[in-house]
LOTI-850251 format. One record per atom (N, C-alpha, C, O): residue number from 1; atom name; x, y, z. Coordinates in nm, 4 decimals, padded with zeros to 6 digits, always signed. Layout:
{node NUM; CA; {X; Y; Z}} ...
//
This chain:
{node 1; N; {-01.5098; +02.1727; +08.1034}} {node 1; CA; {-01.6061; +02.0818; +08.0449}} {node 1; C; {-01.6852; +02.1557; +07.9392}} {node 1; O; {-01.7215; +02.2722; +07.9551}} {node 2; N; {-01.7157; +02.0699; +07.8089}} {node 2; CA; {-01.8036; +02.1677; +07.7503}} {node 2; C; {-01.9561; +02.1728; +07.7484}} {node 2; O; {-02.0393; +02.0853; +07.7726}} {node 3; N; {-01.9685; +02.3014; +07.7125}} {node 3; CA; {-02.1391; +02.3588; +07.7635}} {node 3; C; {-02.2255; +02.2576; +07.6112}} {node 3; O; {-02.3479; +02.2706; +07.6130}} {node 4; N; {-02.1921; +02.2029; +07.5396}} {node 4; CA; {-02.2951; +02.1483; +07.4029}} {node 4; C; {-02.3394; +01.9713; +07.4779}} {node 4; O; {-02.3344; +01.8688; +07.4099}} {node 5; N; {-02.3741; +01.9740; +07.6055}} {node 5; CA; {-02.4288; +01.8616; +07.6081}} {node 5; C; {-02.3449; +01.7383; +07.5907}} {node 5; O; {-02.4107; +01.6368; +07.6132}} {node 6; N; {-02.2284; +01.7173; +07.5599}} {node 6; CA; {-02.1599; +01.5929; +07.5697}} {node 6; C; {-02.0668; +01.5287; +07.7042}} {node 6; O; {-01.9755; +01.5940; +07.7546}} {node 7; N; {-02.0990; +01.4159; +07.7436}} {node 7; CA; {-02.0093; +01.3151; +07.8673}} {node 7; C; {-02.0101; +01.2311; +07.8031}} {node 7; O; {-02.0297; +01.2090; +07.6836}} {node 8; N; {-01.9718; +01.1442; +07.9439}} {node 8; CA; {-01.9137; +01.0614; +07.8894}} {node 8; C; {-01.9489; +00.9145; +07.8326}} {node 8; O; {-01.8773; +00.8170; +07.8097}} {node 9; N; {-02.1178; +00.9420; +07.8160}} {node 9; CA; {-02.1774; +00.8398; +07.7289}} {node 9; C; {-02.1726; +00.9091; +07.5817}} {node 9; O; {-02.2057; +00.8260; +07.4972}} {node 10; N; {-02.1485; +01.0073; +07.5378}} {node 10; CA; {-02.1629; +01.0264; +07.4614}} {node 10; C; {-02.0367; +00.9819; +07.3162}} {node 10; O; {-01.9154; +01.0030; +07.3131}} {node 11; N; {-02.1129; +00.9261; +07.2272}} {node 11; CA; {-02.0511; +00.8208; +07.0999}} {node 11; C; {-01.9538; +00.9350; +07.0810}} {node 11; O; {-01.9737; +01.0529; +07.1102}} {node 12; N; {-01.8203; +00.8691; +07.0152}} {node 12; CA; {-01.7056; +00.9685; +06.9652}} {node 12; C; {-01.7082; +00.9840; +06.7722}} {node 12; O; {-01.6462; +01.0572; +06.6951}} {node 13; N; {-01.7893; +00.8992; +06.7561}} {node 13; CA; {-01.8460; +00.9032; +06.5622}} {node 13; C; {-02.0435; +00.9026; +06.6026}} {node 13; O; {-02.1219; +00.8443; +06.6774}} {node 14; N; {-02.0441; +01.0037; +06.5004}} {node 14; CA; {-02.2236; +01.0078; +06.4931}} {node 14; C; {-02.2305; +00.8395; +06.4749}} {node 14; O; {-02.1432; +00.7527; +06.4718}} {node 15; N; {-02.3861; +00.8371; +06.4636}} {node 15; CA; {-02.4071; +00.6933; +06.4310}} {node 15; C; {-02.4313; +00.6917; +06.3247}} {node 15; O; {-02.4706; +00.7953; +06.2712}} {node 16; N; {-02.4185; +00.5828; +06.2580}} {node 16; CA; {-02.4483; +00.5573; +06.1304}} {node 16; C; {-02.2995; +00.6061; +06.0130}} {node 16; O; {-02.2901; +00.6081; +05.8903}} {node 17; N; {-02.1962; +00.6421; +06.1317}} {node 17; CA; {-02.0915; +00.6916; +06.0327}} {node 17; C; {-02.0465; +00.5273; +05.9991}} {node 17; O; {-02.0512; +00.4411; +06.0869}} {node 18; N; {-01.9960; +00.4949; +05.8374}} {node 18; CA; {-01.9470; +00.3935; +05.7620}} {node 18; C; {-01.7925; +00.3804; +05.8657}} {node 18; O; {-01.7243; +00.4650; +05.9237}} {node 19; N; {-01.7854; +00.2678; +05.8554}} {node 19; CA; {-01.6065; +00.2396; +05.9336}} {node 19; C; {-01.5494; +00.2504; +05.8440}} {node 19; O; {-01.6071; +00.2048; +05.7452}} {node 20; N; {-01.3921; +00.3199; +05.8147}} {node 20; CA; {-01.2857; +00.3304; +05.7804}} {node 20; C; {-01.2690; +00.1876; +05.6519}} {node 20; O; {-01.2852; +00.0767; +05.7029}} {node 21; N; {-01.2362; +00.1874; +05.4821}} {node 21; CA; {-01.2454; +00.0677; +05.4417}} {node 21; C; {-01.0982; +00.0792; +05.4076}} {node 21; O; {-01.0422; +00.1686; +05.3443}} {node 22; N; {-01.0357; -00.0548; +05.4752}} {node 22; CA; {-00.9229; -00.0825; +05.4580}} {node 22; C; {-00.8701; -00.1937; +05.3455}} {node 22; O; {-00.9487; -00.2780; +05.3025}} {node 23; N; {-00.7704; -00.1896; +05.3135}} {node 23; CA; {-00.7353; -00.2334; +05.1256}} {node 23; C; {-00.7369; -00.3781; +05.2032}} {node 23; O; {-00.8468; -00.4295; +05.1826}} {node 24; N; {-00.6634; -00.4529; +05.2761}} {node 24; CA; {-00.6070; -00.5417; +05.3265}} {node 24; C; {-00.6932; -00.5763; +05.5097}} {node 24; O; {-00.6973; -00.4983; +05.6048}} {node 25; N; {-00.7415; -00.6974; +05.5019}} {node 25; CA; {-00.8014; -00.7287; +05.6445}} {node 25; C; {-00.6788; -00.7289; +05.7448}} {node 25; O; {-00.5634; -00.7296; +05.7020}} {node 26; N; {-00.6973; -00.7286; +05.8292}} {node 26; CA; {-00.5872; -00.7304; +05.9755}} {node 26; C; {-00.4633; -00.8904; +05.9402}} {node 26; O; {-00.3404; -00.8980; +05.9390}} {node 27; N; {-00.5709; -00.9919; +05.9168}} {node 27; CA; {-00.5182; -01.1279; +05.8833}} {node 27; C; {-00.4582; -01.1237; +05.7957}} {node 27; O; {-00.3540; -01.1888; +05.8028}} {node 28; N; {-00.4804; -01.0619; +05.6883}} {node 28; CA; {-00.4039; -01.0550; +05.5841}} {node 28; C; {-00.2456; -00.9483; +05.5415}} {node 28; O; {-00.1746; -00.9296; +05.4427}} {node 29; N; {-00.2519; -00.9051; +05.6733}} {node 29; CA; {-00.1546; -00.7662; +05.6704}} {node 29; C; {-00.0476; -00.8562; +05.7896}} {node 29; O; {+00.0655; -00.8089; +05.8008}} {node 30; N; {-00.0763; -00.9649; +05.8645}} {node 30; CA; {+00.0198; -01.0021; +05.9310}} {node 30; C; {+00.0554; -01.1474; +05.8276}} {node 30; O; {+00.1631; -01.2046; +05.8445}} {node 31; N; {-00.0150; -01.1836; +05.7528}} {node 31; CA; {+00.0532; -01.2974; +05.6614}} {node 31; C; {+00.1807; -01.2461; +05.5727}} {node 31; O; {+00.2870; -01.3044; +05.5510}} {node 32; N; {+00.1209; -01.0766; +05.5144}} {node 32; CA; {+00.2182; -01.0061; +05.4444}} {node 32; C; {+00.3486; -00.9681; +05.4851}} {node 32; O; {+00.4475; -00.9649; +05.4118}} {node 33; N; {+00.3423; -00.9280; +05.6539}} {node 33; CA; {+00.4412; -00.8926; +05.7189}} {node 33; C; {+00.5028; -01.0536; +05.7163}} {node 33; O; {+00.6001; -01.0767; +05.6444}} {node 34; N; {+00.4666; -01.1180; +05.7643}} {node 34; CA; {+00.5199; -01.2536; +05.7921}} {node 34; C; {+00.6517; -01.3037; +05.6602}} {node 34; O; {+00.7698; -01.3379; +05.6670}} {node 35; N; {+00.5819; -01.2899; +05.5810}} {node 35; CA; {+00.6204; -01.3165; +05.4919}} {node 35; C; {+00.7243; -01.2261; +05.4197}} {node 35; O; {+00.7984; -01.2569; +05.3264}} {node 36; N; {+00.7151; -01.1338; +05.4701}} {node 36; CA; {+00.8682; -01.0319; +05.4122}} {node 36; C; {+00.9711; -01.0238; +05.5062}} {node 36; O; {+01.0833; -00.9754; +05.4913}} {node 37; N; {+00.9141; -01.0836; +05.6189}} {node 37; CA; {+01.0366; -01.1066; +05.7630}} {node 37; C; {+01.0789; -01.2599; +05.6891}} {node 37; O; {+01.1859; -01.2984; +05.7362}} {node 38; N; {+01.0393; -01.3274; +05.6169}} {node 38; CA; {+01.0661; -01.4522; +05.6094}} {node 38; C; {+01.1881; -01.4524; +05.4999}} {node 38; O; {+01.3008; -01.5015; +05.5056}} {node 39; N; {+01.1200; -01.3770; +05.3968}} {node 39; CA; {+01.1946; -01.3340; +05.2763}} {node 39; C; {+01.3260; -01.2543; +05.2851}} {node 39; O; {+01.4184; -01.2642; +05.2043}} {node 40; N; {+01.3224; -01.1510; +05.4240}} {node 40; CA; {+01.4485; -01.0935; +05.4256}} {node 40; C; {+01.5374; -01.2002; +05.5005}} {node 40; O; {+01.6555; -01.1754; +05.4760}} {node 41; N; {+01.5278; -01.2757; +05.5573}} {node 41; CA; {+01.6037; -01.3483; +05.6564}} {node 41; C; {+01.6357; -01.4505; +05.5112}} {node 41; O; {+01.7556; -01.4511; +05.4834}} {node 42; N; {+01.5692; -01.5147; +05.4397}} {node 42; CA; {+01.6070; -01.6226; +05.3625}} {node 42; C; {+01.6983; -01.5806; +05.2903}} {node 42; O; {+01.7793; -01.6713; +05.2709}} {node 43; N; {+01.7398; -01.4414; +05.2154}} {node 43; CA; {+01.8006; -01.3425; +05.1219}} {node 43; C; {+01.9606; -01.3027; +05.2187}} {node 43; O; {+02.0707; -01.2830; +05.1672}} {node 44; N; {+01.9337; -01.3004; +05.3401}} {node 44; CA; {+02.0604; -01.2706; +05.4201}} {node 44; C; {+02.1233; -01.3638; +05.5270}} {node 44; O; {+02.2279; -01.3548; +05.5913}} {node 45; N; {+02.0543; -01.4283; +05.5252}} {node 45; CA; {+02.1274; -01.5281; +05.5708}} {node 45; C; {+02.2500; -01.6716; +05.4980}} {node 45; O; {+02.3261; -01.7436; +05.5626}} {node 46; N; {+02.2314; -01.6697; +05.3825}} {node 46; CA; {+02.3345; -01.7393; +05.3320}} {node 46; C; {+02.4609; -01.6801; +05.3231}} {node 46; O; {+02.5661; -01.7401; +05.3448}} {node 47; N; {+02.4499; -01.5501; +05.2879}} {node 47; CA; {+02.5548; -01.4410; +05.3010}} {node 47; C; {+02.6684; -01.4443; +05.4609}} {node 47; O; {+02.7872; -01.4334; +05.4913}} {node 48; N; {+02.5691; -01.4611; +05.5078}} {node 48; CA; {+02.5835; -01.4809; +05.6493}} {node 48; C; {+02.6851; -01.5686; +05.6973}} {node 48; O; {+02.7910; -01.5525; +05.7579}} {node 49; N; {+02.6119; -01.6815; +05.6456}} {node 49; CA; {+02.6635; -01.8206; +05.6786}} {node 49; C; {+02.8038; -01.8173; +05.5976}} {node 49; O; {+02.9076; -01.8703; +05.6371}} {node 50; N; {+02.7913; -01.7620; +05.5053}} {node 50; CA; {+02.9434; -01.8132; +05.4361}} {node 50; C; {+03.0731; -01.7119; +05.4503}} {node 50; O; {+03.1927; -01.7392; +05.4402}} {node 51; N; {+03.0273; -01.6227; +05.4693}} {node 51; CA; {+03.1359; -01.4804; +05.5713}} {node 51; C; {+03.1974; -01.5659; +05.6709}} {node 51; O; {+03.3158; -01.5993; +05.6768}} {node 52; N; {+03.0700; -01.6075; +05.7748}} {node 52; CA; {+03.0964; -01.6443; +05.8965}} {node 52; C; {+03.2389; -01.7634; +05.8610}} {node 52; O; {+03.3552; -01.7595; +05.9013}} {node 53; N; {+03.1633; -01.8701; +05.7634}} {node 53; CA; {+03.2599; -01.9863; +05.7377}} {node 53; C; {+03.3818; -01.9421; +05.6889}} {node 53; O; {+03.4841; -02.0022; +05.7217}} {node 54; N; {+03.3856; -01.8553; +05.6225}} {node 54; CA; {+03.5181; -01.8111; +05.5417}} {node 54; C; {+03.6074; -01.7725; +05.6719}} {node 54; O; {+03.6857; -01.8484; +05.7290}} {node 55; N; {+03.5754; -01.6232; +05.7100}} {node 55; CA; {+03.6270; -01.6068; +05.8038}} {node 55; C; {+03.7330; -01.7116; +05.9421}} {node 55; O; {+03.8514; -01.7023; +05.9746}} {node 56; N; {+03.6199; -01.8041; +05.9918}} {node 56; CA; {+03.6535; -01.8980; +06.0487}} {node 56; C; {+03.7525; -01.9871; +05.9845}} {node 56; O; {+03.8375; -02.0218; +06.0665}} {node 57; N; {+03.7692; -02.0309; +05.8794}} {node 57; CA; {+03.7847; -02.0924; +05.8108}} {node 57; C; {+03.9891; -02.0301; +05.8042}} {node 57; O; {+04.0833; -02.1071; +05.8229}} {node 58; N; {+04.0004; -01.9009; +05.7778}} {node 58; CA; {+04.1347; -01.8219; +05.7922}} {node 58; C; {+04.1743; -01.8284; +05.9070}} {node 58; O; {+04.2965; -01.8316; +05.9221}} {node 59; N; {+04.0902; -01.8325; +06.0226}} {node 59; CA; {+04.1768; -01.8066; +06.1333}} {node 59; C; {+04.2033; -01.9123; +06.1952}} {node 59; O; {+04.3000; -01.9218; +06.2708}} {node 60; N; {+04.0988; -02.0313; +06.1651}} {node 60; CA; {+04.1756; -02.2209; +06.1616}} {node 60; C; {+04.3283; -02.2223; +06.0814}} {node 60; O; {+04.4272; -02.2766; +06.1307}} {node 61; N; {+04.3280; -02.1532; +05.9508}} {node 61; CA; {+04.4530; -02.2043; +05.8651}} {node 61; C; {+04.5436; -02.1257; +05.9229}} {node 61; O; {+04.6540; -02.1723; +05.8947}} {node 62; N; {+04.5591; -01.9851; +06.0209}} {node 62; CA; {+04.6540; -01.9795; +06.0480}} {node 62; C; {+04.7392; -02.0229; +06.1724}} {node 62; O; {+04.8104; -01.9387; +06.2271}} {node 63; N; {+04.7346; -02.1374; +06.2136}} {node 63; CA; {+04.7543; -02.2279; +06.3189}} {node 63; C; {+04.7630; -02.3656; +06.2593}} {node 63; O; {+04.8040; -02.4537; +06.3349}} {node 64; N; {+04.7399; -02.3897; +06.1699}} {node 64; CA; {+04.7217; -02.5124; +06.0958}} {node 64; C; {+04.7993; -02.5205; +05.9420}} {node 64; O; {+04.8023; -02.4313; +05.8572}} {node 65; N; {+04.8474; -02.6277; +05.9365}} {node 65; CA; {+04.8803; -02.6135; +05.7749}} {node 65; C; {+04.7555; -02.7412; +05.7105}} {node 65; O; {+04.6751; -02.8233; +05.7547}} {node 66; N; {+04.7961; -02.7000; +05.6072}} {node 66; CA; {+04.6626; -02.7829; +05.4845}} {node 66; C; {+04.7490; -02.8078; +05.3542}} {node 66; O; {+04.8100; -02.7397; +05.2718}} {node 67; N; {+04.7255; -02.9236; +05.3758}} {node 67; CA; {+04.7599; -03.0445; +05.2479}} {node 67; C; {+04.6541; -03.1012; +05.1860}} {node 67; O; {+04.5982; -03.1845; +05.2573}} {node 68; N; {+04.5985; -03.0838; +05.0613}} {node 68; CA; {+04.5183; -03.1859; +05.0216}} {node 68; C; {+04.4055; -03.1066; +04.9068}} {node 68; O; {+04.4080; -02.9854; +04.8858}} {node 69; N; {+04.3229; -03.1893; +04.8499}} {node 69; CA; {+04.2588; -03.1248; +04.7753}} {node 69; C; {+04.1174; -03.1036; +04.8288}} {node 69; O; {+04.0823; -03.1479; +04.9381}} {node 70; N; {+04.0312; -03.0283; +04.7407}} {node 70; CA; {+03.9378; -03.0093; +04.7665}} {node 70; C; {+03.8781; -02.8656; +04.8247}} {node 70; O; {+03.9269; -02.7664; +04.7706}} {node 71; N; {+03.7753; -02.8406; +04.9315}} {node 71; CA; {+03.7445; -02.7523; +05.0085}} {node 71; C; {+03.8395; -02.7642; +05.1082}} {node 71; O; {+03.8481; -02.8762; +05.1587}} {node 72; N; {+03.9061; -02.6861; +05.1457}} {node 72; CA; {+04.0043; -02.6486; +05.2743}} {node 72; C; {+03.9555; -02.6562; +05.4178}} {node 72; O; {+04.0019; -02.7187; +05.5133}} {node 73; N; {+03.7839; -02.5265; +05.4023}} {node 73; CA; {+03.7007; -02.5567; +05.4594}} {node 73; C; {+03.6454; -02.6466; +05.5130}} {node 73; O; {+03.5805; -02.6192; +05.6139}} {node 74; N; {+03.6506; -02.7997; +05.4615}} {node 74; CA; {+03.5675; -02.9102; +05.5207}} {node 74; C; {+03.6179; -02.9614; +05.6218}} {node 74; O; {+03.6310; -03.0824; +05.6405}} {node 75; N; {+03.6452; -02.8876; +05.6838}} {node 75; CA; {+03.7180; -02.9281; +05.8869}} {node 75; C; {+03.5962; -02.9851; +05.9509}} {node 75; O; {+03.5085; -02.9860; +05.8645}} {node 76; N; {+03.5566; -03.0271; +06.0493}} {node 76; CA; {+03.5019; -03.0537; +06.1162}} {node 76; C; {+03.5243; -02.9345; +06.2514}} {node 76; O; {+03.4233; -02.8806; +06.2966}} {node 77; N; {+03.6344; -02.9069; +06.2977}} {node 77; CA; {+03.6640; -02.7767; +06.3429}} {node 77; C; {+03.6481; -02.6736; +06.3107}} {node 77; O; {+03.6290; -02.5909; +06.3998}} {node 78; N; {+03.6482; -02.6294; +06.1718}} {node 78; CA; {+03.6080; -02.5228; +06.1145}} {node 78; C; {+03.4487; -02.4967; +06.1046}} {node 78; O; {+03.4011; -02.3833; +06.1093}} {node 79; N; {+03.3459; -02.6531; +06.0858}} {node 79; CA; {+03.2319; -02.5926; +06.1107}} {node 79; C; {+03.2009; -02.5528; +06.1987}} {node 79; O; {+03.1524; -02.4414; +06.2179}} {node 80; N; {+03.2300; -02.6663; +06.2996}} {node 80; CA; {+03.1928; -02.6348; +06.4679}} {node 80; C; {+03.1972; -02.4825; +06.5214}} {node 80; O; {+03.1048; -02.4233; +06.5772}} {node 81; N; {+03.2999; -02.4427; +06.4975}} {node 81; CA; {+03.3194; -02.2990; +06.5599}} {node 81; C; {+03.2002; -02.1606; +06.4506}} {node 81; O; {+03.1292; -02.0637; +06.4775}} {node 82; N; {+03.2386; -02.2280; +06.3411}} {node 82; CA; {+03.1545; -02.1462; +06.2752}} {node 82; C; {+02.9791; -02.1377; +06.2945}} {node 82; O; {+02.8988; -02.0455; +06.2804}} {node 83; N; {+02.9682; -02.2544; +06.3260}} {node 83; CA; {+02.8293; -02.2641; +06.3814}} {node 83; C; {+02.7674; -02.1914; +06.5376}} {node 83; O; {+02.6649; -02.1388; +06.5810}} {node 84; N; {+02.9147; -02.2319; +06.5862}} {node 84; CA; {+02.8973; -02.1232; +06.7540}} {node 84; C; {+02.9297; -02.0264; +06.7007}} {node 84; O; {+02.8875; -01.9482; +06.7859}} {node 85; N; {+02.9775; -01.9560; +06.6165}} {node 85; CA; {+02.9853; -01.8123; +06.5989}} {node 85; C; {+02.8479; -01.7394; +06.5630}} {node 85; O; {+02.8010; -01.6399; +06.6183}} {node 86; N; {+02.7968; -01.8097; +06.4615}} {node 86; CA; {+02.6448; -01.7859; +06.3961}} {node 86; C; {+02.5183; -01.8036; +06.5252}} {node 86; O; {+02.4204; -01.7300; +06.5379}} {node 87; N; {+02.5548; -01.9248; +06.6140}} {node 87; CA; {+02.4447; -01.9400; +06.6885}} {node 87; C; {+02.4444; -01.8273; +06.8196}} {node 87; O; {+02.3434; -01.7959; +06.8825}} {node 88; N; {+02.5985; -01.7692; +06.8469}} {node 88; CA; {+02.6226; -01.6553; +06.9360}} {node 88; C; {+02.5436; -01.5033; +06.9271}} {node 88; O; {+02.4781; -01.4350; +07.0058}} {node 89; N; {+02.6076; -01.4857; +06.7246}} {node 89; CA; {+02.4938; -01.3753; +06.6887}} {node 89; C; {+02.3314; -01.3686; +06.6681}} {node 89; O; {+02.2619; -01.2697; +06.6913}} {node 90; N; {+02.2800; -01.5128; +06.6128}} {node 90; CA; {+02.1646; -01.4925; +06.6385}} {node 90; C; {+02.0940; -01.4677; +06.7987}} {node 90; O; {+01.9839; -01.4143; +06.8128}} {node 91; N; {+02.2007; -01.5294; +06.9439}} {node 91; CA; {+02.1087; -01.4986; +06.9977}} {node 91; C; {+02.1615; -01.3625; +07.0585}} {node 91; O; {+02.1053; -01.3576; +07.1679}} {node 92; N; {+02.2377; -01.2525; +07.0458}} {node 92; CA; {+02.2762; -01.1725; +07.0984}} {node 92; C; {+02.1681; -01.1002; +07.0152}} {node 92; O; {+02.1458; -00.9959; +07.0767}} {node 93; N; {+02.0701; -01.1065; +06.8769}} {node 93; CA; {+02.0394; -01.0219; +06.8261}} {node 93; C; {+01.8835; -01.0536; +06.8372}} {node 93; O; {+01.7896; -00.9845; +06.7974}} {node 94; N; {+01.8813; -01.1823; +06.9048}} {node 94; CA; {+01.7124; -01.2160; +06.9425}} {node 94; C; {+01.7389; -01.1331; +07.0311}} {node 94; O; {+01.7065; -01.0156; +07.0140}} {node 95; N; {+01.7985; -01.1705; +07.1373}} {node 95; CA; {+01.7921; -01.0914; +07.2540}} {node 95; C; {+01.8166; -00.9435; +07.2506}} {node 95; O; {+01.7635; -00.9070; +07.3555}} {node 96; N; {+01.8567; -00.8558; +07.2029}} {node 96; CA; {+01.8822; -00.7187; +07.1776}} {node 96; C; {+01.7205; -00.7012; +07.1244}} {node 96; O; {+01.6522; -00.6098; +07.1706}} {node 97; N; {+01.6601; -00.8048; +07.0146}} {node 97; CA; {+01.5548; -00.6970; +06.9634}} {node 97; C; {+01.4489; -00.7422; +07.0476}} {node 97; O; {+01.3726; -00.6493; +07.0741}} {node 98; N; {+01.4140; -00.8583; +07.1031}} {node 98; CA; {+01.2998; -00.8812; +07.2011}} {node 98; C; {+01.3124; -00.8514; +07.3774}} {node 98; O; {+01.2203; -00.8635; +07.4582}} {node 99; N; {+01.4419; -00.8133; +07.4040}} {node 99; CA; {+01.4067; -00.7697; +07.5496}} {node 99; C; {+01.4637; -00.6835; +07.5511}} {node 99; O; {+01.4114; -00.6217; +07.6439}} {node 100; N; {+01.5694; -00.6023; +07.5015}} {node 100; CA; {+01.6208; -00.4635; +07.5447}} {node 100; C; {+01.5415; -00.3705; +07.5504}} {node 100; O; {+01.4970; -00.3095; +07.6476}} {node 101; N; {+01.5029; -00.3475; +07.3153}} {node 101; CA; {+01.5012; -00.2681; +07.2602}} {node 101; C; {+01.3374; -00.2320; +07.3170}} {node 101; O; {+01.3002; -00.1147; +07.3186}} {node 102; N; {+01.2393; -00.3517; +07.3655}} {node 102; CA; {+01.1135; -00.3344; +07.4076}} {node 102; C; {+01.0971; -00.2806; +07.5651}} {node 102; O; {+00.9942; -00.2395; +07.6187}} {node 103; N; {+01.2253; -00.2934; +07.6200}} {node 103; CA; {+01.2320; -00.2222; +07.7369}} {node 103; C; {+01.2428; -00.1361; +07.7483}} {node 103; O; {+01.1779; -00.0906; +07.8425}} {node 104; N; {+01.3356; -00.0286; +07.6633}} {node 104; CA; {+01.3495; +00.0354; +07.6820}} {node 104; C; {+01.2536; +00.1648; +07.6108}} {node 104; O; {+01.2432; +00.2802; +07.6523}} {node 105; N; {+01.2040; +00.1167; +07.5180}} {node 105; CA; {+01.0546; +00.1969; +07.4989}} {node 105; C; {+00.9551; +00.1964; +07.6146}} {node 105; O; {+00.8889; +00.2979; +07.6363}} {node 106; N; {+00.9425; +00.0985; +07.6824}} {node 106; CA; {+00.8874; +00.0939; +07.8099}} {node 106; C; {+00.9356; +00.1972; +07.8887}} {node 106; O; {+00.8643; +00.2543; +07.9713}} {node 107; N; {+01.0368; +00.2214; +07.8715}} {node 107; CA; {+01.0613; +00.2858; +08.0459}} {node 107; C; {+01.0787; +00.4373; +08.0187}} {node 107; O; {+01.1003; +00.5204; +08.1069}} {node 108; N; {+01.0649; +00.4680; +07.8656}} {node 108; CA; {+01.0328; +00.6422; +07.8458}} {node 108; C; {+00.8973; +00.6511; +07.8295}} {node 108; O; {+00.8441; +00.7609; +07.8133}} 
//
């Protein structure tokens, strides 16, 4: 313990010390974050979507033949699956980043 008089009432900043001035309020630093989680998802996700469709889209035609004009793509089978493919990864990757990855910081 030390001998200069301090426990554990004692303040950890003199008084009268100024608080820390920060560029950005708390509210305003989670609108910012908000908003660049919003921005990266809007930027990668079309990419997304149309891999996914393409993809899907080849491994329908090779089981299938196609006659006709237009998008090849416009199956009704071809979205369907492509949509369970997309809705599989989003939640394997909600779930990886909200309950694994927070668990397992927990448990070291």
């Amino acid at each position: 313990m030390a001998s200069d008089g301090a426990s554990e009432r004692t303040p950890l900043l003199a008084p009268g010390t100024p608080a820390p001035r920060r560029v950005f309020p708390p509210l305003h630093r989670v609108f910012l974050t908000s908003f660049f989680i919003s921005m990266t998802f809007s930027l990668t996700q079309p990419a997304l979507i149309y891999s996914f469709r393409t993809m899907t889209c080849d491994e329908y035609y090779k089981t299938h033949e196609w006659s006709g004009h237009g998008d090849r793509c416009d199956v009704e089978a071809v979205a369907s699956a492509a949509a369970a493919n997309i809705a599989l990864m989003s939640s394997v990757t909600t779930g990886c980043s909200k309950y694994l990855l927070p668990r397992r910081g927990v448990e070291r």
